[in-house]
C-alpha positions in Angstrom: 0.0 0.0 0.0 3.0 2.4 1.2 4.8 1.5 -2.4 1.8 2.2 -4.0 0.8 5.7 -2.7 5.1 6.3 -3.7 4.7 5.7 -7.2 1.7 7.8 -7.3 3.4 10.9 -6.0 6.2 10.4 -8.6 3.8 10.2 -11.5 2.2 13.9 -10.5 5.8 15.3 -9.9 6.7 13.8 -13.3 2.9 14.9 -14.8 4.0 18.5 -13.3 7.0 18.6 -14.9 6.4 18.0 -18.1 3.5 20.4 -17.9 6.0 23.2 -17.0 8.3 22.0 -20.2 11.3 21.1 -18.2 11.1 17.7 -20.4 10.9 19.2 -23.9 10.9 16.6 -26.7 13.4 17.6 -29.4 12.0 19.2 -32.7 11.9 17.9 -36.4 11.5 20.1 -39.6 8.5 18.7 -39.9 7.2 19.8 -36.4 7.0 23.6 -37.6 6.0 22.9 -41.0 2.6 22.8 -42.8 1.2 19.4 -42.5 0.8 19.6 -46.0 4.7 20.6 -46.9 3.1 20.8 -50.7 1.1 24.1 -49.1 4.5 25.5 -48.2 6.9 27.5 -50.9 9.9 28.3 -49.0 10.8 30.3 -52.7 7.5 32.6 -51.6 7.9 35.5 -48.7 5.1 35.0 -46.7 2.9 37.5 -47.9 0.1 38.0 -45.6 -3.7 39.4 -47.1 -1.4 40.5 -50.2 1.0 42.6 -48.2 4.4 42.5 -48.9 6.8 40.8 -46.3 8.6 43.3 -43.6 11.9 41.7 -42.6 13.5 43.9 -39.4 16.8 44.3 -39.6 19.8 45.0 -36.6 23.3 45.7 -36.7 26.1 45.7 -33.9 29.5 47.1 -34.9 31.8 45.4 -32.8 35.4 46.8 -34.6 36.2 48.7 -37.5 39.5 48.8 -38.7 42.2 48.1 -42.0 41.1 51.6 -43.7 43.2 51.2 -46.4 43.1 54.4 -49.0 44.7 52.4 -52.0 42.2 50.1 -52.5 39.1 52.1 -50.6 38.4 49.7 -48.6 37.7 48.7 -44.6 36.9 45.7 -42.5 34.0 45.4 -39.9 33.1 43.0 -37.7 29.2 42.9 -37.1 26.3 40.6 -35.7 23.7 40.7 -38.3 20.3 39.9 -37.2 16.9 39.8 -39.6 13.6 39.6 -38.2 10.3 38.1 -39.6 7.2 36.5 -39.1 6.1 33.5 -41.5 2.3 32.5 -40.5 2.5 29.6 -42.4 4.4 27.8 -39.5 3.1 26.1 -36.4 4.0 26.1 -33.1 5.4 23.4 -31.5 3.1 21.3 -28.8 3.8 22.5 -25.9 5.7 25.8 -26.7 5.4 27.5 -22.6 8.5 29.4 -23.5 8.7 32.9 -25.4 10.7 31.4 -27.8 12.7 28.0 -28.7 16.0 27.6 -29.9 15.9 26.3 -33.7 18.5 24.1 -35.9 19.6 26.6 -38.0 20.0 24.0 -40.7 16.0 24.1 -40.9 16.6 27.3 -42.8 17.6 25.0 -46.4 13.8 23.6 -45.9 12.8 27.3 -45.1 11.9 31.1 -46.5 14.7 33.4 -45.6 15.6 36.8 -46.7 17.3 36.9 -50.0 19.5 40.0 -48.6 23.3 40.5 -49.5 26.1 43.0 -48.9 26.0 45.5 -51.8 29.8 47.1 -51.2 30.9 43.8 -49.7 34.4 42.5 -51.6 34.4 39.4 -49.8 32.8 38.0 -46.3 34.0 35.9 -43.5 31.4 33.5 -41.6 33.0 32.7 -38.3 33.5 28.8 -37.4 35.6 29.1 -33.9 34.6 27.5 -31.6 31.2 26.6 -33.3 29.6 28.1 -36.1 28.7 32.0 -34.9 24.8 31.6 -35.8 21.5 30.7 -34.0 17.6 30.9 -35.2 14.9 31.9 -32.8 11.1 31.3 -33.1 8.9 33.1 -31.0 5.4 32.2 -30.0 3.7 34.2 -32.4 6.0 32.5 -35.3 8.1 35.3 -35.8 12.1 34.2 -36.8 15.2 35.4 -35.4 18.2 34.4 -37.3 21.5 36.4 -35.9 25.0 35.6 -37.3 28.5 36.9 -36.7 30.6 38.3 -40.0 33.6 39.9 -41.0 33.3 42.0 -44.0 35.4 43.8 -45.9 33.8 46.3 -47.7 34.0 48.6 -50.4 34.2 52.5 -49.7 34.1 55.3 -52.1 36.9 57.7 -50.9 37.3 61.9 -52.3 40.2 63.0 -51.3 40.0 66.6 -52.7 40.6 68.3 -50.0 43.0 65.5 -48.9 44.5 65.5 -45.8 41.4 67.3 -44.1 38.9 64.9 -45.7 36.0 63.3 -44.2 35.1 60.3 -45.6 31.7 58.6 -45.3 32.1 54.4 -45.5 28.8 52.4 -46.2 27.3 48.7 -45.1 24.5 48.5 -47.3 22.3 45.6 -47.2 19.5 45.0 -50.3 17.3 42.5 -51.5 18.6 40.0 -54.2 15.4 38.8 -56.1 12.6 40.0 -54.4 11.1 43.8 -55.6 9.6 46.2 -53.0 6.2 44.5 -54.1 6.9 41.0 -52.1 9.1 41.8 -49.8 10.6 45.8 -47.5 13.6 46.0 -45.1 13.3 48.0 -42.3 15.2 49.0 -39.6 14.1 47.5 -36.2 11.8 49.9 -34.8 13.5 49.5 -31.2 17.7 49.5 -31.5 18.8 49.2 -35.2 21.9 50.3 -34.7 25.1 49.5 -31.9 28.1 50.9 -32.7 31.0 50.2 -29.4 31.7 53.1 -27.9 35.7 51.6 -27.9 36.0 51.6 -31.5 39.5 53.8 -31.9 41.1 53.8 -35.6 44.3 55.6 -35.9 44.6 57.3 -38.9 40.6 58.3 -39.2 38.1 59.3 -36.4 34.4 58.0 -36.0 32.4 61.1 -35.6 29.2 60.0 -36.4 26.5 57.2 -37.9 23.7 56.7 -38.9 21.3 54.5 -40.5 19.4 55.1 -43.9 17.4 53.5 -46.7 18.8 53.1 -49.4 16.1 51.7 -51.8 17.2 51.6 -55.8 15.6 51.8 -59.0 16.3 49.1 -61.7 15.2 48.3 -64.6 13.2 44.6 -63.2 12.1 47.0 -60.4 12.3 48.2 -57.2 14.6 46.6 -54.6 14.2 47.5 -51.2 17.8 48.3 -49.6 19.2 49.6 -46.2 22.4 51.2 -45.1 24.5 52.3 -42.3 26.8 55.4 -43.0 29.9 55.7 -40.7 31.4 59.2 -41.0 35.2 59.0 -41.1 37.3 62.4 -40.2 41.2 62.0 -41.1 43.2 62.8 -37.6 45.9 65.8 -39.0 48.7 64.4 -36.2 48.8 60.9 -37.4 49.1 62.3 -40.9 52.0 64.6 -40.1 53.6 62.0 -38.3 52.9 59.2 -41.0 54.4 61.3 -44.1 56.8 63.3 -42.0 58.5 61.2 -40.2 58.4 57.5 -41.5 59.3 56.3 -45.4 56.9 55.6 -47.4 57.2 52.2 -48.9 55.5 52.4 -52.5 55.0 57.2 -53.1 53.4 56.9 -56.7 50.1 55.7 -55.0 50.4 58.7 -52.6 46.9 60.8 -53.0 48.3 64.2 -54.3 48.7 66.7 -51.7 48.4 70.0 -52.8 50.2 72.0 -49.5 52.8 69.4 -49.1 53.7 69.7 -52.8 53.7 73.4 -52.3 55.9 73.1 -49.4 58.3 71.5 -51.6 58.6 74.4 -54.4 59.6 76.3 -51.8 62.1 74.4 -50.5 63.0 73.6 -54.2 63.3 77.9 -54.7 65.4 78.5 -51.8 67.8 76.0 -53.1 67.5 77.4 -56.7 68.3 80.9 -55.3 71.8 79.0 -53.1 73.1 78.3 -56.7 71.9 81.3 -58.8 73.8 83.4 -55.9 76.6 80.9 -56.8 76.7 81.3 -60.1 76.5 85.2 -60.1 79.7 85.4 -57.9 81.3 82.7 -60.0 83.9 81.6 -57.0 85.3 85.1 -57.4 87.1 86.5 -54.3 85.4 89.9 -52.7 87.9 92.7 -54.2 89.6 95.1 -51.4 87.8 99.0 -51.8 90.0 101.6 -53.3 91.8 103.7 -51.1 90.8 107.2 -52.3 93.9 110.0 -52.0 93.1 111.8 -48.6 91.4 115.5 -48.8 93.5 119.0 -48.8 92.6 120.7 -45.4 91.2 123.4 -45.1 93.5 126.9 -44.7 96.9 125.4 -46.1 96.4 126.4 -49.5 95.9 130.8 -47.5 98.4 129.9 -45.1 101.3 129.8 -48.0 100.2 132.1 -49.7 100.5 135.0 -46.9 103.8 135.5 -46.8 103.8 136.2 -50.6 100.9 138.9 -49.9 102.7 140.2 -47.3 106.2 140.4 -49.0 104.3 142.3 -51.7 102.3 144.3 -49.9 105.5 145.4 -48.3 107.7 146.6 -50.7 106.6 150.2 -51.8 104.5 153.2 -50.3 101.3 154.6 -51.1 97.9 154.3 -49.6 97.3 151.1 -48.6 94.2 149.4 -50.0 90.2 150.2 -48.5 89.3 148.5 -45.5 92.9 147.2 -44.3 94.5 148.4 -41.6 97.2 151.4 -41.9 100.6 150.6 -42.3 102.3 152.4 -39.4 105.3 153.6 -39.3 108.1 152.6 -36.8 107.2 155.0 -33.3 108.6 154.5 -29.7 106.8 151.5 -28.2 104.7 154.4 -25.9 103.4 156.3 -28.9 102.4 152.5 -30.5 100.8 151.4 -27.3 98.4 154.5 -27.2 97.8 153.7 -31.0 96.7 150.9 -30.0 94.3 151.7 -27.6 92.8 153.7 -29.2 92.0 151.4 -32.5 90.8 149.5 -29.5 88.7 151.9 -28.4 87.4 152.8 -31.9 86.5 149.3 -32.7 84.5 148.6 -29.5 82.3 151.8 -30.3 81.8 151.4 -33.5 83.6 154.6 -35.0 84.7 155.0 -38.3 88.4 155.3 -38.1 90.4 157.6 -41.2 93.9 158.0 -41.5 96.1 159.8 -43.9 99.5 159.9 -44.5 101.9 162.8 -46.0 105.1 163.8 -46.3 106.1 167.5 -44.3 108.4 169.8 -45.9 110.7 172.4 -43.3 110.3 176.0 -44.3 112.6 177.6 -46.5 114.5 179.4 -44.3 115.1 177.1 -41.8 118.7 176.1 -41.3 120.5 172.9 -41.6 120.1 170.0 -44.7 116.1 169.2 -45.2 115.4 165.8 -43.7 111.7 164.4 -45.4 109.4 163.9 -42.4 106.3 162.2 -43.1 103.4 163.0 -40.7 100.3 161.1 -40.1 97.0 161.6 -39.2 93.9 160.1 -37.5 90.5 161.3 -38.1 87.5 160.1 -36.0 84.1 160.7 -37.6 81.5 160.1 -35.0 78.8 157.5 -35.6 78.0 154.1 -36.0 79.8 151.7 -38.6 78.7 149.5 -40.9 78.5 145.8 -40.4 81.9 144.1 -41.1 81.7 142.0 -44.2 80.5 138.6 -43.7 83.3 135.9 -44.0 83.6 134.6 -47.5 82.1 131.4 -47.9 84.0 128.3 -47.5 85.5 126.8 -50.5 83.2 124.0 -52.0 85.4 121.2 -52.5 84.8 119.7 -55.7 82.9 116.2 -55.5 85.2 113.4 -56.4 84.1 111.2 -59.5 82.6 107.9 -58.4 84.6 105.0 -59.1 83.9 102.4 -61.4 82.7 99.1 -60.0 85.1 96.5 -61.1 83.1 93.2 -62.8 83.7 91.6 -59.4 82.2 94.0 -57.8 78.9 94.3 -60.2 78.7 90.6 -59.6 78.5 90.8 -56.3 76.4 93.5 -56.2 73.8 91.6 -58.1 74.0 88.6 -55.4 73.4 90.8 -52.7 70.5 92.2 -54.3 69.5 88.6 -55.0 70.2 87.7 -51.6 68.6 90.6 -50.3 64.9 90.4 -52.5 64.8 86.5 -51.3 64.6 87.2 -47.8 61.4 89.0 -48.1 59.8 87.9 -50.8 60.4 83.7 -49.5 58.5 84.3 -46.0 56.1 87.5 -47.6 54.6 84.3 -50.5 54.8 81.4 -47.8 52.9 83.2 -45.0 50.2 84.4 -47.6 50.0 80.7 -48.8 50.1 79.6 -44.9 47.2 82.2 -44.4 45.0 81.1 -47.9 45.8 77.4 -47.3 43.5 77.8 -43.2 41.3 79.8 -44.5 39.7 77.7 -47.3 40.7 74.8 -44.9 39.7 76.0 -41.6 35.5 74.9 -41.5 37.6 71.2 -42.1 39.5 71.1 -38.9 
């Protein structure tokens, strides 16, 4: 009796189990199928009261990287998922989960999306440690089909305005075979789009992205497409560093670079003007200046020639000339002293001093031989005189003729004019082309 009411209670804990789906049978394709399979075209979206099929679509960037401007292109790696609901399935018996884990090998007997990487050059379906792909269906027969890829894809690069470009890289995703009639991507409603926030590249920045449709027009139809845009900005140190500092391997598939090349003109002049200086001088050594004959002073040329004036102004009588002193004739040092004064005295106040000369005969009846006599006299005429004459001017000494350069010297005065002209007009052009260059450039930065 004891053994009996035993087994009893293990059948209802058993009987509960299984009613909570702890013991789950496992699936077959033909579990979820139609009963009639005939009924089911997995070639067909499942098109619901004529509607055309919305797949959901959902993409996580996990690393971009290998931006390679030669061939313009980049590798991501990405979990692609696509969302849809076929009501053509059924449910499993028993479902009491949201959702149950599918073989994702049913997807051969099943409809999928047709959708493939437009700018993809080749894709990488990772294997390690197990294939990197699962298949969801939900309770109200919607599939979930997420996989893992590496892509490397092609991206469209302008580098006009190279190295301040930004670049804008695409994942675009369209429809194969099915037109916008059967079948419309859209991006999940919820999160279509995680991008990790660690993503660092070194030559480019990630400023922004986005997602966008990117539906096209052919000539079989419409086919319904989707994109995500990653906007790429060029980072101006790694550039400096990367074609200042290093060697590049391979330069003739170098993206031209307008200020760099400019750069080098200059660099190219400066060394042009080093041997045009060169070849003006032509090795010739700097001749010594001439040594001019030194100047006459001033005064030598009067000072010799007094003594002749004097010598001939002494030799006869006679008046001597207007305006020069009297010639006085030999007295007793007393009578010359009060002379003296009084030409002093004269002089200070400005009197006009007159003197005449003559020779004094003795009377006839005086006795003794006649000696001549010659008496003089001094006459004072009260009043002012006349401002002395100002001094003559001094003699203007005749400019000496400038000498004539030597060829040496003409050559070298053309290189330091050379010389001279390249100092301002090398910084004067490179600071305007400096200024030009960050002003067109500056909305870039």
């Amino acid at each position: 009796m004891v053994a009996q009411i035993f087994l009893l209670v293990i059948c209802f804990i058993c009987l509960k189990q299984y009613a909570k789906g702890e013991f789950q049978q496992s699936l077959a394709i033909t579990d979820i199928l139609p009963e009639d399979i005939k009924r089911y075209d997995k070639m067909r979206p499942p098109k619901k009261e004529g509607q055309p099929t919305i797949v959901y679509f959902h993409v996580t960037v996990m690393g971009l990287d290998s931006i390679d401007e030669n061939s313009m292109t980049y590798v991501a790696d990405v979990f692609f998922a696509q969302t849809w609901k076929d009501h053509r399935l059924r449910l499993p018996e028993n479902m009491t989960q949201e959702y149950r884990l599918l073989e994702v090998d049913w997807l051969k007997n099943m409809w999928r999306p047709d959708s493939f990487f437009k700018n993809a050059k080749s894709v990488t379906f990772q294997t390690m440690t197990i294939p990197n792909h699962y298949m969801w269906l939900y309770k109200d027969k919607t599939i979930l089909y997420m996989v893992k890829l590496t892509l490397k894809l092609s991206c469209i690069m302008n580098f006009a305005i190279y190295p301040h470009d930004t670049q804008e890289c695409k994942l675009q995703m369209e429809s194969l075979s099915h037109t916008t009639d059967d079948l419309i991507f859209q991006w999940d409603p919820t999160t279509p789009l995680v991008v990790d926030e660690n993503i660092e590249l070194p030559q480019v920045a990630l400023i922004r992205n986005e997602t966008a449709d990117c539906t096209q027009v052919y000539s079989t139809g419409n086919f319904t497409c989707l994109e995500v845009v990653f906007t790429l900005k060029r980072r101006l140190v790694y550039y400096v560093y990367q074609h200042l500092y290093t060697h590049l391997h391979d330069r003739d598939h170098v993206p031209w670079m307008p200020f760099m090349s400019v750069c080098t003109v200059f660099v190219f002049m400066a060394l042009m003007e080093y041997c045009l200086i060169n070849i003006v001088l032509s090795d010739t050594p700097i001749p010594k200046p001439i040594a001019y004959p030194p100047k006459p002073v001033a005064g030598e040329g009067a000072a010799k020639k007094d003594p002749e004036s004097g010598a001939a102004g002494g030799g006869g009588g006679g008046n001597p000339p207007a305006g020069s002193k009297p010639t006085m004739l030999p007295l007793a040092d007393e009578k010359m002293e009060k002379i003296e004064k009084i030409f002093d005295e004269m002089t200070k106040n400005r009197r006009i001093v007159t003197t005449t000369r003559r020779v004094v005969r003795p009377p006839l009846d005086a006795d003794g031989p006649w000696i001549p006599r010659q008496e003089s006299r001094i006459i004072l005429t009260p009043g002012i005189a006349a401002h002395p004459p100002p001094p003559p001017p001094p003699p203007v000494e005749p400019e000496l003729p400038k000498p004539k350069l030597t060829p040496a010297q003409e050559r070298l005065k053309r290189a330091i004019y050379i010389d001279r002209t390249s100092r301002v007009l090398f910084p004067a052009l490179f600071a305007s082309l400096n200024g030009i260059y960050w002003c067109v450039f500056y909305e870039y930065l």
